[in-house]
C-alpha positions in Angstrom: 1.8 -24.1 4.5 3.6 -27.4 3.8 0.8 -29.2 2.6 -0.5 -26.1 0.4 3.3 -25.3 -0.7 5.0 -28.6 -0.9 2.3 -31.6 -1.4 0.2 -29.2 -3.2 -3.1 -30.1 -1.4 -4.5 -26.8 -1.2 -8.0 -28.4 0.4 -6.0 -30.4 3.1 -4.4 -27.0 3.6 -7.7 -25.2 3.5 -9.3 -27.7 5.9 -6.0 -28.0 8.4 -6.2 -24.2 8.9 -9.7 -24.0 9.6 -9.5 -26.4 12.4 -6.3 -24.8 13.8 -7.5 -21.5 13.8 -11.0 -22.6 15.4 -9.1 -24.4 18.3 -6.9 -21.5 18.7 -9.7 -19.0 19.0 -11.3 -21.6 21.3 -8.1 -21.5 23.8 -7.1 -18.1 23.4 -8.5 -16.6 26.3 -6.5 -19.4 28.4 -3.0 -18.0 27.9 -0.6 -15.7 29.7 0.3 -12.3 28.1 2.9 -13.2 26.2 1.6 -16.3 24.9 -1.3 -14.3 23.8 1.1 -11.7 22.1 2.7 -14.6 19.8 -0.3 -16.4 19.4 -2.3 -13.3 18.3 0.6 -13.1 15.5 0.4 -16.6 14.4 -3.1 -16.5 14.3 -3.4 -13.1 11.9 -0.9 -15.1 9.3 -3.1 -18.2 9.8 -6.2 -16.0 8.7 -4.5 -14.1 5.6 -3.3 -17.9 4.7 -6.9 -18.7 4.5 -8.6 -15.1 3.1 -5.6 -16.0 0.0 -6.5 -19.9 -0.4 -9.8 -19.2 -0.9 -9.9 -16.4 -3.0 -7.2 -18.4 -5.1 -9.6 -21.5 -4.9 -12.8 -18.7 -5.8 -10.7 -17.6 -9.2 -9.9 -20.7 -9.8 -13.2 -21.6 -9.7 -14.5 -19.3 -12.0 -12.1 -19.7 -14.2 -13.3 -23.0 -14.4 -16.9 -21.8 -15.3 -15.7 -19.7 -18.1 
C-alpha cells in the first residue's frame, strides 16, 4: 500500500504483492491456528489489493489504446 498510495509506484506495488502473497501461500501450511486465522485475513486484503491494481492498471491501459 505505501508504495502504491504514497510513492505512487503502482508496478513496485503490483510486483511487492505478488511476491508476498506467493511466499505466504508457500508458508501457510507451517503456522499454528491462530497465526493461520490472521494470516488468512491479511492474505484476502493482499489479493483484493492486487484483483483492484490490475484492473486499475487493465483500464488504464485501454484507455491508453483509445
Amino acid at each position: 500500500m505505501f508504495h502504491y498510495e504514497v510513492m505512487n509506484d503502482q508496478k513496485k506495488a503490483y510486483e511487492l504483492g505478488e511476491v508476498a502473497l506467493s511466499e505466504a501461500l508457500e508458508k501457510i501450511d507451517d503456522v499454528d491456528e491462530e497465526t493461520f486465522r490472521d494470516a488468512k485475513s491479511i492474505i484476502e486484503l493482499l489479493k483484493e489489493n492486487l484483483t483492484l491494481w490490475r484492473e486499475e492498471e487493465d483500464n488504464d491501459n485501454a484507455i491508453d489504446d483509445l
